[in-house]
C-alpha positions in Angstrom: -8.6 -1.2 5.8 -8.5 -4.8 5.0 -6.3 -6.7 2.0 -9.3 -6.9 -0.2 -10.0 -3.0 0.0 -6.3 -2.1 -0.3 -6.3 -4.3 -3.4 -9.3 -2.9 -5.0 -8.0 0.5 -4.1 -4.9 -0.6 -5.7 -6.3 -1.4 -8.8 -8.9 1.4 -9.4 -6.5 3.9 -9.1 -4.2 2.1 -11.8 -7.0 2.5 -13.7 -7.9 5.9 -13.2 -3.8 6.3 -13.8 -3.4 4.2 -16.8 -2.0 7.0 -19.1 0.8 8.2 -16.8 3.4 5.3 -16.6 3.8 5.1 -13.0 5.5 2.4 -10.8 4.3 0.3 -8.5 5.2 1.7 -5.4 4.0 5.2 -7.0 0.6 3.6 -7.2 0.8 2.6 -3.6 1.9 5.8 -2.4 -1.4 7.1 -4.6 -3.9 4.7 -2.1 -1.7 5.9 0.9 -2.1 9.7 0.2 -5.8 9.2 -0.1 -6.9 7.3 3.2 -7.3 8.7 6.4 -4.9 9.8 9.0 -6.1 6.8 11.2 -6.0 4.3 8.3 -2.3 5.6 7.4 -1.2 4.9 11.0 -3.0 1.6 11.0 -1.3 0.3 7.5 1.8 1.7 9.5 1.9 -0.2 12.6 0.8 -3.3 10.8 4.2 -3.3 8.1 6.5 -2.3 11.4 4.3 -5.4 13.1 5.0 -7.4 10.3 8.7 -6.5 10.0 9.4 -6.8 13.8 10.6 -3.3 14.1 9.5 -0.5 17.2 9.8 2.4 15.1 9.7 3.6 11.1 8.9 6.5 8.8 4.9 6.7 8.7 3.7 7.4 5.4 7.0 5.1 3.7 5.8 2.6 6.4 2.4 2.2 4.7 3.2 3.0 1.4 5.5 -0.6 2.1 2.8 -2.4 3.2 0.0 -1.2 0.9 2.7 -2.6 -2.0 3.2 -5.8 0.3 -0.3 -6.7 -0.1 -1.1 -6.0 -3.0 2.1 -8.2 -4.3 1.5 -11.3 -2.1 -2.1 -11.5 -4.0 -0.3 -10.9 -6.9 1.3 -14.5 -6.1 5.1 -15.4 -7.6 6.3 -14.1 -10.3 6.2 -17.1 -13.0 
């Protein structure tokens, strides 16, 4: 799953979710719990990559980096 797609996933399902007031990071475990087994363990071993650890939690692990990626396109905060 690249950036783009995790954004775009991101973002249609704060759409579909716009009446329940949900958090960030319960929007990103929304995209997480609807990929894949592969694409879970992919988004996994590329936040452990990215943090320079061996060894993490799975699904927290990509739920982190789906929430990574969608805030570095975000940009800073102003």
């Amino acid at each position: 799953m690249t950036d783009e797609e995790i954004v775009v996933s991101f973002a249609l399902i704060r759409l579909d979710d716009s009446n329940r007031d949900l958090d960030l990071e319960d929007v990103a475990a929304l995209v997480v719990r609807r990929l894949t087994p592969d694409q879970v363990l992919d988004l996994a071993t590329r936040n452990l990559a990215a943090r320079n650890e061996l060894r993490g939690a799975l699904f927290e692990s990509a739920v982190e980096h789906v929430l990574r990626t969608v805030l570095t396109a975000r940009g800073p905060a102003d």
